[in-house]
N, CA, C, O and CB atoms as a CASP TS submission, in Angstrom:
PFRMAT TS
TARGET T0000
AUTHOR 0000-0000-0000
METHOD Language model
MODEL 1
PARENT N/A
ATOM      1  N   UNK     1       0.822  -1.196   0.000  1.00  0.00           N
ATOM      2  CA  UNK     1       0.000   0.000   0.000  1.00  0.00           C
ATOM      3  C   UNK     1       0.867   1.261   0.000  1.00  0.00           C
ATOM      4  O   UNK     1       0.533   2.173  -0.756  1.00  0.00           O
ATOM      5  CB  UNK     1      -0.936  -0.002   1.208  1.00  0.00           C
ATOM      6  N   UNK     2       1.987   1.405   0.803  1.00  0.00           N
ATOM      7  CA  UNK     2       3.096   2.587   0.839  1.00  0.00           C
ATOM      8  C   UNK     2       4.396   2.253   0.598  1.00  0.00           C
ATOM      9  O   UNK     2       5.010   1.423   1.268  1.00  0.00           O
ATOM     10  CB  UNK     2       3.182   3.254   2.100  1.00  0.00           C
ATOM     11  N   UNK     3       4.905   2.936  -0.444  1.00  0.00           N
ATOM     12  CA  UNK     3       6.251   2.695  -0.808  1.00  0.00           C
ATOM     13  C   UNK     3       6.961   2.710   0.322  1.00  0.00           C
ATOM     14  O   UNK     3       6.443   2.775   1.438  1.00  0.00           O
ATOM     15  CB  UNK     3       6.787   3.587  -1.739  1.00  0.00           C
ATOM     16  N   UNK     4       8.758   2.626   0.000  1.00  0.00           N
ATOM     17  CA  UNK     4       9.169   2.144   1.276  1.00  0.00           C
ATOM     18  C   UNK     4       9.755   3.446   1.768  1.00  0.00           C
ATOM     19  O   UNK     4      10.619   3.274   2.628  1.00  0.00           O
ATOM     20  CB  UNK     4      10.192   0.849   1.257  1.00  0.00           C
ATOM     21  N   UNK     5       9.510   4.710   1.447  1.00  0.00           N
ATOM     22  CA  UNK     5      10.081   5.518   1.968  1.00  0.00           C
ATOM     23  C   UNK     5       8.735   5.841   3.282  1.00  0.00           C
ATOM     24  O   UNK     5       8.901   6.026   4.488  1.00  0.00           O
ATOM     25  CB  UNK     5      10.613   6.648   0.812  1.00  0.00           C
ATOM     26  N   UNK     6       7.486   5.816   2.518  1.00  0.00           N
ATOM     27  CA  UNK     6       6.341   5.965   3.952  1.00  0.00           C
ATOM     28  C   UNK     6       6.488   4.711   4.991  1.00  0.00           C
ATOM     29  O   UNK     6       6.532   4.989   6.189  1.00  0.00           O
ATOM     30  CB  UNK     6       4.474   5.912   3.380  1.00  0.00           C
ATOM     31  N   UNK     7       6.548   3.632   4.672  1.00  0.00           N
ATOM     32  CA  UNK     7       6.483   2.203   5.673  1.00  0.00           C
ATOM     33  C   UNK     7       7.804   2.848   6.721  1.00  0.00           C
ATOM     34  O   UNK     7       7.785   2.728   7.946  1.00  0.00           O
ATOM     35  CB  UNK     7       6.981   0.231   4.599  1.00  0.00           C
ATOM     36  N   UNK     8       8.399   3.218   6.305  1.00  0.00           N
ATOM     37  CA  UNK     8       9.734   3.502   7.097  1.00  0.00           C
ATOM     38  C   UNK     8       9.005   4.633   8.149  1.00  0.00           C
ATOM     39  O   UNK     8       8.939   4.656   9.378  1.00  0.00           O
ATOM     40  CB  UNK     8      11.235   4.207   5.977  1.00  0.00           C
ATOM     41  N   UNK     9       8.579   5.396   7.287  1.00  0.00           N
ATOM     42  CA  UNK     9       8.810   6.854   8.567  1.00  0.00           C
ATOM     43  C   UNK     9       7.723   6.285   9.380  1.00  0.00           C
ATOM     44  O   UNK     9       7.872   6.687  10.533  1.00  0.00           O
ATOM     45  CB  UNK     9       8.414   8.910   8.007  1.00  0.00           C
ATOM     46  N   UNK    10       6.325   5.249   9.236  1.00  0.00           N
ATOM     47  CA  UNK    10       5.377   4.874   9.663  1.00  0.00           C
ATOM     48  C   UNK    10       6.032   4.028  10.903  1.00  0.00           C
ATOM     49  O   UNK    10       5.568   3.856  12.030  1.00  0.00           O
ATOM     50  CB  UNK    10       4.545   4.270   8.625  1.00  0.00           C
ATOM     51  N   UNK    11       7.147   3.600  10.388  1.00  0.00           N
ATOM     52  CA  UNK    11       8.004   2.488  11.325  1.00  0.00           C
ATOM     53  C   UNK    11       8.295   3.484  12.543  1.00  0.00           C
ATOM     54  O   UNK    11       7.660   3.427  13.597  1.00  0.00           O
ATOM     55  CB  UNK    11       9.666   1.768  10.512  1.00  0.00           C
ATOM     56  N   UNK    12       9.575   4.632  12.228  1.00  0.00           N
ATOM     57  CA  UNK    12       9.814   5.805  12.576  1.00  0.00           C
ATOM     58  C   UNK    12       8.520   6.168  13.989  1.00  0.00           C
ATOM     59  O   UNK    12       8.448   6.144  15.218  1.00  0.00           O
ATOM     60  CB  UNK    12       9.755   6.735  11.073  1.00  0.00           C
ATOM     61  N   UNK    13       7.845   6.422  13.018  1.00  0.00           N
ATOM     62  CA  UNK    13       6.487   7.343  14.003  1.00  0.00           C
ATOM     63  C   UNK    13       6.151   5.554  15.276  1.00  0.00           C
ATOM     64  O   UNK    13       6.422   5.655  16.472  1.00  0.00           O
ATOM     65  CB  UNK    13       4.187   8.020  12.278  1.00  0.00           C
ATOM     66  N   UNK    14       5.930   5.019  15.053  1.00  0.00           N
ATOM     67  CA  UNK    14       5.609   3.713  15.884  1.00  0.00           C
ATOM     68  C   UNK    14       7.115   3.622  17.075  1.00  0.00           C
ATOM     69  O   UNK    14       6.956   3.461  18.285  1.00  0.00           O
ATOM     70  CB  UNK    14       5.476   2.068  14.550  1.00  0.00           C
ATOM     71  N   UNK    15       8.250   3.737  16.534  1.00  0.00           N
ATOM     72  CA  UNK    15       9.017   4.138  17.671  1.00  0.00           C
ATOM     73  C   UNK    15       8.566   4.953  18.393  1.00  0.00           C
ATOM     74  O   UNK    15       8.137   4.744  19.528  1.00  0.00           O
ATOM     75  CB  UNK    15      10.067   4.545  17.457  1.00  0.00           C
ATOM     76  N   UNK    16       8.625   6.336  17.627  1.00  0.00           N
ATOM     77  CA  UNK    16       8.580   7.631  18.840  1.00  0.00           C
ATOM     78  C   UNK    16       6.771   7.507  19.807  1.00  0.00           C
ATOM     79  O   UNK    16       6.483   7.658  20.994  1.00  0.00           O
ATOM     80  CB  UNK    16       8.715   9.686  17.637  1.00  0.00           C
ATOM     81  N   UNK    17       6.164   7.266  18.925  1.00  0.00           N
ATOM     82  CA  UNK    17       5.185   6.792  19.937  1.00  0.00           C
ATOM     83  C   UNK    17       4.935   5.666  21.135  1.00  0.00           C
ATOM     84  O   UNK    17       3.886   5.476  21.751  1.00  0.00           O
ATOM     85  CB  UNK    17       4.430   6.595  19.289  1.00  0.00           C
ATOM     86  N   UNK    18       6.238   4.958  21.290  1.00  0.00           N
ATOM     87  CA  UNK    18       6.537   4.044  22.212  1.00  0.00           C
ATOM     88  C   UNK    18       7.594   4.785  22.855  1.00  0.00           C
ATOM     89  O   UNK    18       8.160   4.043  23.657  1.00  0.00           O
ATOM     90  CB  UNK    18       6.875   2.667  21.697  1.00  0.00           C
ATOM     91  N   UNK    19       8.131   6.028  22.833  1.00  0.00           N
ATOM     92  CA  UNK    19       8.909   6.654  23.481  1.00  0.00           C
ATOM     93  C   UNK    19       7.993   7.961  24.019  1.00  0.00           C
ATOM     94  O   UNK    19       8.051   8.189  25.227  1.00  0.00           O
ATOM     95  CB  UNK    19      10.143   6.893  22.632  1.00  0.00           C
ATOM     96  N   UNK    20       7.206   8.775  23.237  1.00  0.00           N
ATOM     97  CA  UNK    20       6.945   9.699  23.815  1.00  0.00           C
ATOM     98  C   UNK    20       5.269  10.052  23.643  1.00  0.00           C
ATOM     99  O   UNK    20       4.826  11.179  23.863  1.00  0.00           O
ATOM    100  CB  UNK    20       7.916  10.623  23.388  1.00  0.00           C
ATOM    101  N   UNK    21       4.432   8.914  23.219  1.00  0.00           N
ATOM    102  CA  UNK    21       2.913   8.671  23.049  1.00  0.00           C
ATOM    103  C   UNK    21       2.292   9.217  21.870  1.00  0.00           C
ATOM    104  O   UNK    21       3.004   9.497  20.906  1.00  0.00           O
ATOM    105  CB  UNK    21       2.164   9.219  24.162  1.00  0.00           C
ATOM    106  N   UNK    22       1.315   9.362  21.842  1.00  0.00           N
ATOM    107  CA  UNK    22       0.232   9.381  20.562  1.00  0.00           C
ATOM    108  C   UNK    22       0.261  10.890  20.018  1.00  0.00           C
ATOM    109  O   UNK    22       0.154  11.279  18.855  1.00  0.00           O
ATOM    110  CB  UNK    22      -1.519   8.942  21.081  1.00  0.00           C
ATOM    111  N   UNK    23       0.445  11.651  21.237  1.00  0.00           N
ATOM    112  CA  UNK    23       0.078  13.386  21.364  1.00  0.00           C
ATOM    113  C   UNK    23       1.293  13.952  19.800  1.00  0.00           C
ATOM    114  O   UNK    23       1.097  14.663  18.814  1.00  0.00           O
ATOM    115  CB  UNK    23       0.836  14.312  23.630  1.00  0.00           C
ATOM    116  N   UNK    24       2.576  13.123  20.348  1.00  0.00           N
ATOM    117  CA  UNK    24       3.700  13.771  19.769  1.00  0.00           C
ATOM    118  C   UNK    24       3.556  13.440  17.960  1.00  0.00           C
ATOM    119  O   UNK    24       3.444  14.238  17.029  1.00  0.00           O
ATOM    120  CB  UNK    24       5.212  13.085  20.581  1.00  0.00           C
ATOM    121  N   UNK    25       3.608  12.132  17.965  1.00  0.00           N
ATOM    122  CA  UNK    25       3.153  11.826  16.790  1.00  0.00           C
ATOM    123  C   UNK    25       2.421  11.980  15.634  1.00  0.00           C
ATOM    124  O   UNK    25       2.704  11.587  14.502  1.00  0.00           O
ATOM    125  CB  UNK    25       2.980  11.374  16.917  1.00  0.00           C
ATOM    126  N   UNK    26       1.012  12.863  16.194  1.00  0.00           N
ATOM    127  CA  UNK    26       0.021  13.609  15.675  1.00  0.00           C
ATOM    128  C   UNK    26       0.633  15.148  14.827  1.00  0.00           C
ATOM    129  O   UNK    26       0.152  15.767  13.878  1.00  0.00           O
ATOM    130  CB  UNK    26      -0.971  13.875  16.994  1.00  0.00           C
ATOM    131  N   UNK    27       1.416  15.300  15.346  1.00  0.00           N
ATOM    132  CA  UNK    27       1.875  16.837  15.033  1.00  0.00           C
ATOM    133  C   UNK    27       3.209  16.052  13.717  1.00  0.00           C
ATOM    134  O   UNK    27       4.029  15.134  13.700  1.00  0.00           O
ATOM    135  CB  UNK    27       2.737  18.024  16.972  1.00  0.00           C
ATOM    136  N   UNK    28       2.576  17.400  12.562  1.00  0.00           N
ATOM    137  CA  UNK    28       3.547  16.906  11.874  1.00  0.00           C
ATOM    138  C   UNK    28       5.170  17.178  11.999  1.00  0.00           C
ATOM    139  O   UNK    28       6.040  16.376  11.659  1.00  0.00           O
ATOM    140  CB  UNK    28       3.148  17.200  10.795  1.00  0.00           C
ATOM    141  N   UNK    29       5.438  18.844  12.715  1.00  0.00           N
ATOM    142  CA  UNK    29       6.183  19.095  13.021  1.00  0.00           C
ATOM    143  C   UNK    29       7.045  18.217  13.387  1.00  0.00           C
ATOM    144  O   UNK    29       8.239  18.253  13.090  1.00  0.00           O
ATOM    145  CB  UNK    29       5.929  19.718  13.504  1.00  0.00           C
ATOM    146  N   UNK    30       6.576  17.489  13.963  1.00  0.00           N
ATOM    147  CA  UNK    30       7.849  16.129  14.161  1.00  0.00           C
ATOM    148  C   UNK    30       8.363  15.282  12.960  1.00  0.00           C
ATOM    149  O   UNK    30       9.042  14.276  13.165  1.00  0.00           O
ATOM    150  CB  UNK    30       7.245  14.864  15.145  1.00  0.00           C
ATOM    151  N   UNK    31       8.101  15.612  11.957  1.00  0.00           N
ATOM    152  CA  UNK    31       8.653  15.690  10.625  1.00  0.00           C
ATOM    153  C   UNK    31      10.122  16.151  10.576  1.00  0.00           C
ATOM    154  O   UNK    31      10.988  15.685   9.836  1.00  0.00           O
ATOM    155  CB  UNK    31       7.818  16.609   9.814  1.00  0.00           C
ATOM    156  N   UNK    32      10.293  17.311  11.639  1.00  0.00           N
ATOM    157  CA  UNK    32      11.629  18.001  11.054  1.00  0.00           C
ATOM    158  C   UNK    32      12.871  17.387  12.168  1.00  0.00           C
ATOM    159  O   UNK    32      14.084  17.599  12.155  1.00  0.00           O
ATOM    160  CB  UNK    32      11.478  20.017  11.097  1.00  0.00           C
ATOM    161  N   UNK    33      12.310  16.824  12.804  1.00  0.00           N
ATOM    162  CA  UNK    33      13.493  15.765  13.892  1.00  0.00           C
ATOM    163  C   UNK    33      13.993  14.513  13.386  1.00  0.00           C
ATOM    164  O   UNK    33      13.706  13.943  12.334  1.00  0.00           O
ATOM    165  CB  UNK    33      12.788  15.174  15.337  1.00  0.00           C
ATOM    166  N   UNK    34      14.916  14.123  14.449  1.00  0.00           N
ATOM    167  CA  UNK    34      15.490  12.784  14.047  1.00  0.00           C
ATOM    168  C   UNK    34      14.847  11.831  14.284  1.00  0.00           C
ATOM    169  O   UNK    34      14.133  12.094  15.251  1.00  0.00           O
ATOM    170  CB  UNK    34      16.570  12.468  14.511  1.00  0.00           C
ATOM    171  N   UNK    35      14.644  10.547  13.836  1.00  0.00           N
ATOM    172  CA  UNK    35      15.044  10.321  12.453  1.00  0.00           C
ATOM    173  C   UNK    35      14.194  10.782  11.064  1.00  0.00           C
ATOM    174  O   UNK    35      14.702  10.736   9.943  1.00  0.00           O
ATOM    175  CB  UNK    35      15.176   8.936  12.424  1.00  0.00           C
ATOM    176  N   UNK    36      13.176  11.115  11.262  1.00  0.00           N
ATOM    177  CA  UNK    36      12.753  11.708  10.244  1.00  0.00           C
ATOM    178  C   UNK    36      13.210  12.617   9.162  1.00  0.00           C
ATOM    179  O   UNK    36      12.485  12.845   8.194  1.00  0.00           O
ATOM    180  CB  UNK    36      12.099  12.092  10.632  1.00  0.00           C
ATOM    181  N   UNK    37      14.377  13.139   9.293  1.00  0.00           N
ATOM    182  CA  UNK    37      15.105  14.450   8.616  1.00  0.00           C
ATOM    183  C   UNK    37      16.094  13.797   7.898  1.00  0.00           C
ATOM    184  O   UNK    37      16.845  14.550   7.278  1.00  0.00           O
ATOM    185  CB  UNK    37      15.791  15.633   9.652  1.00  0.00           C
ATOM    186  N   UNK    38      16.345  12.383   7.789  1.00  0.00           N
ATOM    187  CA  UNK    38      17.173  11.170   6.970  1.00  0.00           C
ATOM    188  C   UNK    38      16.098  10.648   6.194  1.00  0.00           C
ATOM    189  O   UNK    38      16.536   9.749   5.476  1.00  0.00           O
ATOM    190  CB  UNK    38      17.924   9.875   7.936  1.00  0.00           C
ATOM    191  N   UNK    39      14.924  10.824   6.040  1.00  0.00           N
ATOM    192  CA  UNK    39      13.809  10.263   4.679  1.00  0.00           C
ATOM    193  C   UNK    39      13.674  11.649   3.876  1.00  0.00           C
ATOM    194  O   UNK    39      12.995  11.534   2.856  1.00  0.00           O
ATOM    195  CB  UNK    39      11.887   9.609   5.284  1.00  0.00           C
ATOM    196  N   UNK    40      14.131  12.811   4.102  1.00  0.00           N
ATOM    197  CA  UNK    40      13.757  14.116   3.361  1.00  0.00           C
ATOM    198  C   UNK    40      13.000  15.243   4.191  1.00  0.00           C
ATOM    199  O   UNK    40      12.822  15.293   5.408  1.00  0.00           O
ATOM    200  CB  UNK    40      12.837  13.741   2.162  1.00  0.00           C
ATOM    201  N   UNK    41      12.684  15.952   3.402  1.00  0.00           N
ATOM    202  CA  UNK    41      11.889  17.417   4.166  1.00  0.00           C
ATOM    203  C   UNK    41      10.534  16.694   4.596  1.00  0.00           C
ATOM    204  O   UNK    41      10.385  15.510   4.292  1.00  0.00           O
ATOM    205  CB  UNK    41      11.480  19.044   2.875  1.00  0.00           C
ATOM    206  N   UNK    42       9.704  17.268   5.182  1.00  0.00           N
ATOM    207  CA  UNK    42       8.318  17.328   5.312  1.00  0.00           C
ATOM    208  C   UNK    42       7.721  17.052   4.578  1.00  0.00           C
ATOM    209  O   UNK    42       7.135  15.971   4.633  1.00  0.00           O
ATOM    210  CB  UNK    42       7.858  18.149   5.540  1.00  0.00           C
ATOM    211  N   UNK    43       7.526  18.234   3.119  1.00  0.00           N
ATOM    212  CA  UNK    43       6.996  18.018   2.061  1.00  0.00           C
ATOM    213  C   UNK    43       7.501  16.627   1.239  1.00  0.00           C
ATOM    214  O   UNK    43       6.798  15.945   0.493  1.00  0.00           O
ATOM    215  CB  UNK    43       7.175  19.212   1.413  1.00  0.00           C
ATOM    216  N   UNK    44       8.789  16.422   1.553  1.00  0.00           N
ATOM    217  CA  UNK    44       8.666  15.045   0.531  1.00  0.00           C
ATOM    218  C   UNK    44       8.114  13.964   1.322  1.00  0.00           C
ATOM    219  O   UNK    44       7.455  13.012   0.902  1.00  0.00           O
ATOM    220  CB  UNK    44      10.175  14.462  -0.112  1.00  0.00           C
ATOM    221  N   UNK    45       8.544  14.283   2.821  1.00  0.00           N
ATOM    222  CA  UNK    45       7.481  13.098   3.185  1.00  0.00           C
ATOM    223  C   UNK    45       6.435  12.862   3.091  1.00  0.00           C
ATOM    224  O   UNK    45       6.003  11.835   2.569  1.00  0.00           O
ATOM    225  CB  UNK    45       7.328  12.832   4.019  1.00  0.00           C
ATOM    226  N   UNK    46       5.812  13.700   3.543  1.00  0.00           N
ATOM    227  CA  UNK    46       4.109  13.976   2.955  1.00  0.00           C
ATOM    228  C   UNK    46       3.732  13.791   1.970  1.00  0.00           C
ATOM    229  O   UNK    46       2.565  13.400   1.919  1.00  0.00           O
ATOM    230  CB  UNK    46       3.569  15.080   2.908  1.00  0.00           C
ATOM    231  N   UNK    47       4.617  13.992   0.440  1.00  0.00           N
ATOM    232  CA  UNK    47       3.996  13.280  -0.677  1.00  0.00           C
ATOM    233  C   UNK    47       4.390  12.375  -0.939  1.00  0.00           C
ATOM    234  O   UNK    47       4.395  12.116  -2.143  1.00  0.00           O
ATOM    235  CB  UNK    47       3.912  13.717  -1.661  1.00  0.00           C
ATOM    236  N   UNK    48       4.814  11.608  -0.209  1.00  0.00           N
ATOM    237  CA  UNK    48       5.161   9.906  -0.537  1.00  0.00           C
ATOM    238  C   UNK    48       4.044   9.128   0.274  1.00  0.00           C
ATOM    239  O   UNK    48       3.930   7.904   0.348  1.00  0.00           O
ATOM    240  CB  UNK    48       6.915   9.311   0.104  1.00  0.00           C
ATOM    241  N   UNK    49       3.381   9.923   0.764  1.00  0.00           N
ATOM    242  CA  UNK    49       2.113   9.488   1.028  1.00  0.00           C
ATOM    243  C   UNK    49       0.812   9.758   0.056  1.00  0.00           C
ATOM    244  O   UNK    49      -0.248   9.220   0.376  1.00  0.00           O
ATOM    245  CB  UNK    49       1.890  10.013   2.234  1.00  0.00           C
ATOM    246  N   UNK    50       0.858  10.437  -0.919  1.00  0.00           N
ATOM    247  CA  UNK    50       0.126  11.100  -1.521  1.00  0.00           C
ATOM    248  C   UNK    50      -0.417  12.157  -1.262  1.00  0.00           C
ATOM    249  O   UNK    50      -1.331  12.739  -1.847  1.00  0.00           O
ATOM    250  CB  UNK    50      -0.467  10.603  -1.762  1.00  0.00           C
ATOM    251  N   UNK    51       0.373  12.519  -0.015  1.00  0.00           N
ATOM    252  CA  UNK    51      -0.468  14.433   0.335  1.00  0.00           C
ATOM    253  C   UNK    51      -0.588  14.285   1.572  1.00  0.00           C
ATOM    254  O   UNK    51      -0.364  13.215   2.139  1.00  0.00           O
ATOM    255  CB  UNK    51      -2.289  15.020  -0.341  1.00  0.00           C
ATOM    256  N   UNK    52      -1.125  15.817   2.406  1.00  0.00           N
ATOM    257  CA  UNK    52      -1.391  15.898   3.760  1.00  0.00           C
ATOM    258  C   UNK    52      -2.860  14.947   4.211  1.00  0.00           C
ATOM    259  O   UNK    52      -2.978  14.520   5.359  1.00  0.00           O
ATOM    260  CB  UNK    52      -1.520  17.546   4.069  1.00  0.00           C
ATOM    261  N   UNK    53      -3.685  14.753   3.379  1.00  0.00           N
ATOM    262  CA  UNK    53      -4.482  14.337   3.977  1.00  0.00           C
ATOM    263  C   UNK    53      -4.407  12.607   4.247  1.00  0.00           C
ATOM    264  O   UNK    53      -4.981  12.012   5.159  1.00  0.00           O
ATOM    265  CB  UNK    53      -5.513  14.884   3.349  1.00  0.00           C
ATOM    266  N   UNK    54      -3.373  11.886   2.987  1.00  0.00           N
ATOM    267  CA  UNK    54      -3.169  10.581   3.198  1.00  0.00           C
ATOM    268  C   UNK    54      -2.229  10.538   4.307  1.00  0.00           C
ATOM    269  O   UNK    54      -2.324   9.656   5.160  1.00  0.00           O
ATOM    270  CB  UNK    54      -2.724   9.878   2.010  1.00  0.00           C
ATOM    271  N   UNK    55      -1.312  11.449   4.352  1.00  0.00           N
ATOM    272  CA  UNK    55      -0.670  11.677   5.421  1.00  0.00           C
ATOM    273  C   UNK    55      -0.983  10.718   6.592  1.00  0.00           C
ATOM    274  O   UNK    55      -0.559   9.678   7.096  1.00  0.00           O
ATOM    275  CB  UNK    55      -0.888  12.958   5.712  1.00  0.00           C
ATOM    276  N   UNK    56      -2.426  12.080   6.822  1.00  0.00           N
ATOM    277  CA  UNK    56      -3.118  12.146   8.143  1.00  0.00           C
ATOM    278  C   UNK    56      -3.795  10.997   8.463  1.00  0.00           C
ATOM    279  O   UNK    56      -4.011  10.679   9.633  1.00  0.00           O
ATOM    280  CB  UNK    56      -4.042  13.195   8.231  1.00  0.00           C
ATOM    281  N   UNK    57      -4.170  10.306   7.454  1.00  0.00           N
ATOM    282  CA  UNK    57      -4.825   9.545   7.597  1.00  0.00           C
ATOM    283  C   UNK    57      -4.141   7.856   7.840  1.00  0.00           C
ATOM    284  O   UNK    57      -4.691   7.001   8.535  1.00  0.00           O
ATOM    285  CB  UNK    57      -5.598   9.875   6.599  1.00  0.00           C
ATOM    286  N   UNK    58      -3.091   7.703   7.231  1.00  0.00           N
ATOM    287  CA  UNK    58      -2.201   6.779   7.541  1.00  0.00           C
ATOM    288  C   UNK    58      -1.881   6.410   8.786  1.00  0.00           C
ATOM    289  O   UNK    58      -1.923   5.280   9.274  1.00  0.00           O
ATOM    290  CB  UNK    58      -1.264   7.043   7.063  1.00  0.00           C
ATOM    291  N   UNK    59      -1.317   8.184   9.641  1.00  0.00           N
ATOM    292  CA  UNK    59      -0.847   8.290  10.904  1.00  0.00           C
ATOM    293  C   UNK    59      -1.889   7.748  11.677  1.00  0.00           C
ATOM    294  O   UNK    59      -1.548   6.882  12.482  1.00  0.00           O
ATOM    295  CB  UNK    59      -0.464   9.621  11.287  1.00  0.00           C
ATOM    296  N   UNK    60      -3.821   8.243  11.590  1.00  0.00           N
ATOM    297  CA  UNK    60      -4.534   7.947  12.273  1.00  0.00           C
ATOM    298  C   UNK    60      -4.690   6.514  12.415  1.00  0.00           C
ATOM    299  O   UNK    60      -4.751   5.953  13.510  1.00  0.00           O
ATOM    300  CB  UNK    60      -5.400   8.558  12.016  1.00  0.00           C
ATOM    301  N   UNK    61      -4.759   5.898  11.234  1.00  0.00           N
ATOM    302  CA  UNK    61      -4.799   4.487  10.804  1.00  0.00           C
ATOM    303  C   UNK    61      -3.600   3.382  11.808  1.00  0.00           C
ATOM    304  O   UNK    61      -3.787   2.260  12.279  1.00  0.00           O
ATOM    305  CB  UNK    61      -4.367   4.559   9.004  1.00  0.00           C
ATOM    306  N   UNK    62      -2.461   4.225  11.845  1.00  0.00           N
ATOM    307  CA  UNK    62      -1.524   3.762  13.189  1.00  0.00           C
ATOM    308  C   UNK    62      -2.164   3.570  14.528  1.00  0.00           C
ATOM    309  O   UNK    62      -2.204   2.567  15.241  1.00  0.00           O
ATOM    310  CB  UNK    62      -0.434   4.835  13.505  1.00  0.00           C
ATOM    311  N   UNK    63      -2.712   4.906  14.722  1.00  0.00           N
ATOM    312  CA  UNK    63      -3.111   5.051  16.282  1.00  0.00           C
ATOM    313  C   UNK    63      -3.862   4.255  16.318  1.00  0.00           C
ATOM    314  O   UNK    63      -3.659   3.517  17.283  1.00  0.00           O
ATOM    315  CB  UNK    63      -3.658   6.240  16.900  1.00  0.00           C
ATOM    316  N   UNK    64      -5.058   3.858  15.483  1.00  0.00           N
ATOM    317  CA  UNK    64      -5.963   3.189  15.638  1.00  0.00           C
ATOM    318  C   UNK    64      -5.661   1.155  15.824  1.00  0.00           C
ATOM    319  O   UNK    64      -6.217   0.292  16.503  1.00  0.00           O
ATOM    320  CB  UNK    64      -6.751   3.784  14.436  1.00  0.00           C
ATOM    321  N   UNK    65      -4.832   1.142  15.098  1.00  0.00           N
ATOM    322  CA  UNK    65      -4.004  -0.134  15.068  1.00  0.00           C
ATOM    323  C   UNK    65      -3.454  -0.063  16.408  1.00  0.00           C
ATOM    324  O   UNK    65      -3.558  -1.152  16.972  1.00  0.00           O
ATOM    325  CB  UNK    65      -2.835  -0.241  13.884  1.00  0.00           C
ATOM    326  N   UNK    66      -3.064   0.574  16.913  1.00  0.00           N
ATOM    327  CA  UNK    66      -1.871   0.800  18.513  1.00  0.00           C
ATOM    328  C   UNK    66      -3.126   0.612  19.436  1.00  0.00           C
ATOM    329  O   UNK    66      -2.753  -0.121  20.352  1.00  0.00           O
ATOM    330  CB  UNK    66      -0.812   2.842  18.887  1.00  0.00           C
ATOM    331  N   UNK    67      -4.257   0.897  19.584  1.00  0.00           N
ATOM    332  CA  UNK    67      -5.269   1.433  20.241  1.00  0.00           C
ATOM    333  C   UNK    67      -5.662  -0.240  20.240  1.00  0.00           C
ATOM    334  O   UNK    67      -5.397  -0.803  21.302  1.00  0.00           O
ATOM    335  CB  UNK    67      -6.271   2.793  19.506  1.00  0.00           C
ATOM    336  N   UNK    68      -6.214  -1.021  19.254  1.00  0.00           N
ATOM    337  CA  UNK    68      -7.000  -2.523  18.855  1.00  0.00           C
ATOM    338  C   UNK    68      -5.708  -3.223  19.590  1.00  0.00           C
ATOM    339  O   UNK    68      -6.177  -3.945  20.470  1.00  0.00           O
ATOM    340  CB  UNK    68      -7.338  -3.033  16.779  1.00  0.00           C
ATOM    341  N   UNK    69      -4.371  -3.302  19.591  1.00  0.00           N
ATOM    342  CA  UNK    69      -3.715  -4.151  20.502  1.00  0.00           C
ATOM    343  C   UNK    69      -3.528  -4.468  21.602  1.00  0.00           C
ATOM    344  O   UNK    69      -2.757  -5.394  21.854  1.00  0.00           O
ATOM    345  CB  UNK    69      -3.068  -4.141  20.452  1.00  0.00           C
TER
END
């Protein structure tokens, strides 16, 4: 479903949310930290999702998966 540059940062975001919870993760701003800033800018991350809203929706699609376990 996501190339491997999104599966990664999805990987990425599933760490930091086992380090610092759901709140942090939500914000994209955390785009511009480590490790995230080794897959590209923001914007390229975001369109390797197909945009802000697949983005958003991916990320939610996490929480919601984290939430059912």
């Amino acid at each position: 479903m996501y190339g491997d540059r999104a599966r990664s940062v999805l990987e990425a975001l599933l760490e930091k949310y086992a380090d610092d919870g759901v709140v942090n993760i939500e914000k994209t701003r955390i785009l511009t930290v480590l490790p995230f800033t080794g897959f590209g800018t923001p914007v390229e991350i975001i369109r390797s999702f197909g945009g802000l809203e697949k983005y958003q929706q991916a990320v939610s699609e996490l929480e919601q998966a984290l939430y059912c376990a």
